[in-house]
Backbone as ProteinMPNN parsed JSONL, in Angstrom:
{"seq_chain_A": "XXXXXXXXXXXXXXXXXXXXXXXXXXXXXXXXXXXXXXXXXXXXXXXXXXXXXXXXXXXXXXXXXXXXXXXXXXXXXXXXX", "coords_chain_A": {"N_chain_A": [[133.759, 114.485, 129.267], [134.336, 114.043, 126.238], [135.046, 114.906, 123.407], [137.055, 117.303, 121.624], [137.011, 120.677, 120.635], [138.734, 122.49, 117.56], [141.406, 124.748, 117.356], [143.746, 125.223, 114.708], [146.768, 127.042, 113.655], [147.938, 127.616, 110.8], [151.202, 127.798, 108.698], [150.99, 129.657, 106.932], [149.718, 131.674, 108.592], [146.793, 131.338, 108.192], [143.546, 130.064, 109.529], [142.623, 126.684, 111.176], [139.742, 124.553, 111.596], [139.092, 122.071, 113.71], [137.367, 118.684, 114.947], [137.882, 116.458, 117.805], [138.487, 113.614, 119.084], [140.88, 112.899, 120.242], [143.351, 114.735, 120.708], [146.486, 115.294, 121.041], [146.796, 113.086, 119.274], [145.717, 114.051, 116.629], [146.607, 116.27, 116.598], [149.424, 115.341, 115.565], [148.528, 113.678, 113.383], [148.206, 116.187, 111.757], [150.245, 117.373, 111.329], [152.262, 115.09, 110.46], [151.157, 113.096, 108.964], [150.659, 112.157, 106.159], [148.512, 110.767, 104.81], [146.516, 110.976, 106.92], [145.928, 113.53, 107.752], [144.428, 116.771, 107.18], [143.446, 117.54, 104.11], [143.869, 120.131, 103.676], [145.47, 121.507, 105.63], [147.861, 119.541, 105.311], [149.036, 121.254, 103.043], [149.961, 123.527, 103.913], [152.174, 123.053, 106.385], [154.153, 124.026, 109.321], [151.639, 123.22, 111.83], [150.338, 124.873, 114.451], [148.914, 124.286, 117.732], [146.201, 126.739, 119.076], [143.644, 127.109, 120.302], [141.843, 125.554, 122.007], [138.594, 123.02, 123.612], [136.607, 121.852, 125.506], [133.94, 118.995, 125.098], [130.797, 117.615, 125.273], [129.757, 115.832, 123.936], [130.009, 114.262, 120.374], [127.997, 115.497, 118.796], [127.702, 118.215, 120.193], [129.629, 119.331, 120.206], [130.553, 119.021, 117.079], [128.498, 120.935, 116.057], [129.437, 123.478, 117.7], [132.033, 123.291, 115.888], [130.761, 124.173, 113.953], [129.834, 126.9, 114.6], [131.931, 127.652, 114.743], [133.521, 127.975, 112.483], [132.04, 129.55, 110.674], [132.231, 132.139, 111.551], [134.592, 135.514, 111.215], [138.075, 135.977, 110.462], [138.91, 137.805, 112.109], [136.982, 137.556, 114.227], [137.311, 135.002, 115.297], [140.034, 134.998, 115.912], [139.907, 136.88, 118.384], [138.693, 135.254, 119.973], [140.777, 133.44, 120.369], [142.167, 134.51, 121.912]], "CA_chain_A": [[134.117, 115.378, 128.173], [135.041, 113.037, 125.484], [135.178, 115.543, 122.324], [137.961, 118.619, 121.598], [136.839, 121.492, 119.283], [140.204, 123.213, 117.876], [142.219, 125.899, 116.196], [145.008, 125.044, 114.266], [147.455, 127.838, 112.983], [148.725, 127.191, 109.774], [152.249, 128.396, 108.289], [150.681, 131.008, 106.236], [148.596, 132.323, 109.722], [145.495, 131.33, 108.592], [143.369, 128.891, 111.023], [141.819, 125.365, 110.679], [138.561, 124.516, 112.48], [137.871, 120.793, 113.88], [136.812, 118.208, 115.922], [138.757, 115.077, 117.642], [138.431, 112.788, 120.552], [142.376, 112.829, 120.899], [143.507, 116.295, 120.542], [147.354, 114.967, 120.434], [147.149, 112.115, 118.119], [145.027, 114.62, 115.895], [147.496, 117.433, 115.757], [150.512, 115.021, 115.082], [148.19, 113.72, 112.106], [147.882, 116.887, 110.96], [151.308, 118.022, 110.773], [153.099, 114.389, 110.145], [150.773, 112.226, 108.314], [150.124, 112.413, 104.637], [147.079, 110.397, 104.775], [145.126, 111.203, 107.628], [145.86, 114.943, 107.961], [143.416, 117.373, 106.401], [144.155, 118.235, 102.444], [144.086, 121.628, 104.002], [146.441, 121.394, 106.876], [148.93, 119.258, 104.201], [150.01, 122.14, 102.137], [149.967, 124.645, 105.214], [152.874, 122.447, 107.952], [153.752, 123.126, 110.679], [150.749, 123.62, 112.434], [150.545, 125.375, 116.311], [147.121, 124.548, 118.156], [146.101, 127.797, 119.469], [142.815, 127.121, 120.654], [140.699, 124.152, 122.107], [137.631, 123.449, 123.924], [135.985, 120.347, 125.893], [132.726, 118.997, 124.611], [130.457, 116.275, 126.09], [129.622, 114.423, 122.997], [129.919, 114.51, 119.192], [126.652, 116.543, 118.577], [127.525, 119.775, 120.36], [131.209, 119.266, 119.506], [130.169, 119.597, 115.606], [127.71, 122.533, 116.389], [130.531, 124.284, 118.417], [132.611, 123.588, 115.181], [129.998, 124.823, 113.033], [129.566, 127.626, 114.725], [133.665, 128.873, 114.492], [133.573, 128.052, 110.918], [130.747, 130.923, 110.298], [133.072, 133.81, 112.351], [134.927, 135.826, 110.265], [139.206, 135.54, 111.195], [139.08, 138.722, 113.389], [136.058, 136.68, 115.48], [138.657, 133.769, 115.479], [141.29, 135.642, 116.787], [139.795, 137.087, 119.478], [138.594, 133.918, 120.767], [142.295, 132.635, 120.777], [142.942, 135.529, 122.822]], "C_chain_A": [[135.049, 114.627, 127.218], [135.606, 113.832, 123.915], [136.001, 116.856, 122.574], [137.321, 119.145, 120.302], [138.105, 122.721, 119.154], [140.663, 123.44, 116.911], [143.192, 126.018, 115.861], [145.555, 126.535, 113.438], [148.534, 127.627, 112.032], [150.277, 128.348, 109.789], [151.993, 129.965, 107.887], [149.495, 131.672, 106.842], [147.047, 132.03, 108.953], [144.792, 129.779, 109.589], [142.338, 128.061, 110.289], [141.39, 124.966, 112.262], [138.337, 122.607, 112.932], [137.527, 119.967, 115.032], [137.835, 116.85, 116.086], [138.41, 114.501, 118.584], [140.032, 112.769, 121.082], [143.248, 114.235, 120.672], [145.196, 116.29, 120.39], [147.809, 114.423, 119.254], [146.379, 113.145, 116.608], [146.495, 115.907, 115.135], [149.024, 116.393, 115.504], [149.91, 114.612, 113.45], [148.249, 114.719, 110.997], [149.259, 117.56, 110.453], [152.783, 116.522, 110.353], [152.371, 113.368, 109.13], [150.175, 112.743, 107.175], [148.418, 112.086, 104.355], [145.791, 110.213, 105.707], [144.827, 112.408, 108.303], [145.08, 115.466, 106.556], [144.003, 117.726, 105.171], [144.719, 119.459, 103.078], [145.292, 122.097, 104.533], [148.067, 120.757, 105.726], [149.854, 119.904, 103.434], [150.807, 123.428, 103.218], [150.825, 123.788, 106.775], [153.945, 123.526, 108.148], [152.618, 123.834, 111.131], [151.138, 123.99, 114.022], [148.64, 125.274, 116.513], [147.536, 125.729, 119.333], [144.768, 127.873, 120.38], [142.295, 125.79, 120.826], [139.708, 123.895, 123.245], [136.895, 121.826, 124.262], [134.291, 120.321, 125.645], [132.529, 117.523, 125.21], [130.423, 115.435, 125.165], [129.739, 115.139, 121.322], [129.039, 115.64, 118.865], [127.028, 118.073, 118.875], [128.927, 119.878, 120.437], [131.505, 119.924, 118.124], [129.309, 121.079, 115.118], [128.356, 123.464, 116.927], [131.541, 124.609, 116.872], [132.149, 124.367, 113.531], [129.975, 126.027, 112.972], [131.139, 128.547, 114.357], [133.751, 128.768, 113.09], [133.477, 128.952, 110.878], [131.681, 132.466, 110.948], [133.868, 133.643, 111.473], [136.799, 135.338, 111.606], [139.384, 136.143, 112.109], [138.409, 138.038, 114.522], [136.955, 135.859, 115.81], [139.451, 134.102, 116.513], [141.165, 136.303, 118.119], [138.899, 135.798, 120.511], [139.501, 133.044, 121.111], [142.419, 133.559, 121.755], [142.227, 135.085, 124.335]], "O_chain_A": [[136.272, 114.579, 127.349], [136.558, 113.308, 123.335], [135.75, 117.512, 123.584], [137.108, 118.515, 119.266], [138.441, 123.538, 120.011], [140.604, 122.845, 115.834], [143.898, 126.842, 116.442], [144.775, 127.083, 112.659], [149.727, 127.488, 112.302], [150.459, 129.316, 110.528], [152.5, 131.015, 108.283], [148.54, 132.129, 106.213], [146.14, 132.747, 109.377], [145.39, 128.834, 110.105], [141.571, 128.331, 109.365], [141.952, 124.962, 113.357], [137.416, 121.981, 112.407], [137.389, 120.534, 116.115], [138.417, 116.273, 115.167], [137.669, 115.271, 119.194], [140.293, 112.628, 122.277], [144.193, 113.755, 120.046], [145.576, 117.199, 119.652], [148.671, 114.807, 118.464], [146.686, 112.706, 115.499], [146.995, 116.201, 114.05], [149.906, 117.168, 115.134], [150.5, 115.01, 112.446], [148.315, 114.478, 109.792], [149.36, 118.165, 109.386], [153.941, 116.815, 110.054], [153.164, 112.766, 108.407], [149.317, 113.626, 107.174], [147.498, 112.778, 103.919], [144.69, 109.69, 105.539], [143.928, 112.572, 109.129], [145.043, 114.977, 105.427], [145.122, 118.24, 105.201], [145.912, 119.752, 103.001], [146.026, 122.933, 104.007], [149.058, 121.448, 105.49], [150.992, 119.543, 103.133], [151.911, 123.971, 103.157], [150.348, 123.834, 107.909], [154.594, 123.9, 107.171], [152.543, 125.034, 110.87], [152.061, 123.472, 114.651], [147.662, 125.762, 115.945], [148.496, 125.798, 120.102], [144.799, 128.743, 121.25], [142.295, 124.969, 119.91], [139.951, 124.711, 124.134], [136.721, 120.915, 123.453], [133.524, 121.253, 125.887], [133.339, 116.646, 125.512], [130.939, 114.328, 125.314], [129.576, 116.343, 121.119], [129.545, 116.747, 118.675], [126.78, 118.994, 118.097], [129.263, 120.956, 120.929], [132.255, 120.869, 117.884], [129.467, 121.9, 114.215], [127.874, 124.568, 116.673], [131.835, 125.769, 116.586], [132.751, 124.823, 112.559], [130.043, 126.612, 111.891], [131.322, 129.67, 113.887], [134.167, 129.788, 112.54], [134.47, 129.671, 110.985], [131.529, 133.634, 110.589], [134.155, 132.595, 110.893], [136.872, 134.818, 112.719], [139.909, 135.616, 113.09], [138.974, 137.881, 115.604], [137.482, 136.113, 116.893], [139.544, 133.651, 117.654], [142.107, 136.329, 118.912], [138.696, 135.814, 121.725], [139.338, 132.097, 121.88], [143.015, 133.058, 122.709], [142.563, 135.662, 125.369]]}, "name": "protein", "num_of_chains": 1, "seq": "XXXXXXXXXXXXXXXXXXXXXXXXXXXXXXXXXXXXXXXXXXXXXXXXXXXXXXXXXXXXXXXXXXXXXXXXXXXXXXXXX"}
């Protein structure tokens, strides 16, 4: 299980969807690094991961993250739960 699919909780509660192989070094990017944290995540620090999820490989990692995109925030939220 080499891939994490995962739910970041921005400042202003709303949530960011993605994919990493390092699921630490990812969320320090996202809440310390200018240039390799998401535009998104950038304006919206500190982030809290709330959700995450082991995947065998890239492919159904991205299809997993495809699929949380598409749910509305209530779907979201009860999948953190």
């Amino acid at each position: 299980m080499d891939w994490t699919v995962y739910i970041l909780r921005c400042s202003d509660n709303s949530l960011y969807t993605g994919i990493t192989r390092d699921i630490n070094r990812r969320l320090s990017e996202h809440n310390h690094n200018d240039r390799l944290a998401a535009a998104y995540t950038r304006a919206r620090r500190p982030l809290t991961l709330v959700y995450h999820e082991m995947h065998v490989d890239r492919s159904s990692a991205s299809k997993r993250e495809a699929m949380i995109k598409k749910m509305t925030k209530a779907e979201k939220e009860i999948l953190i739960k």
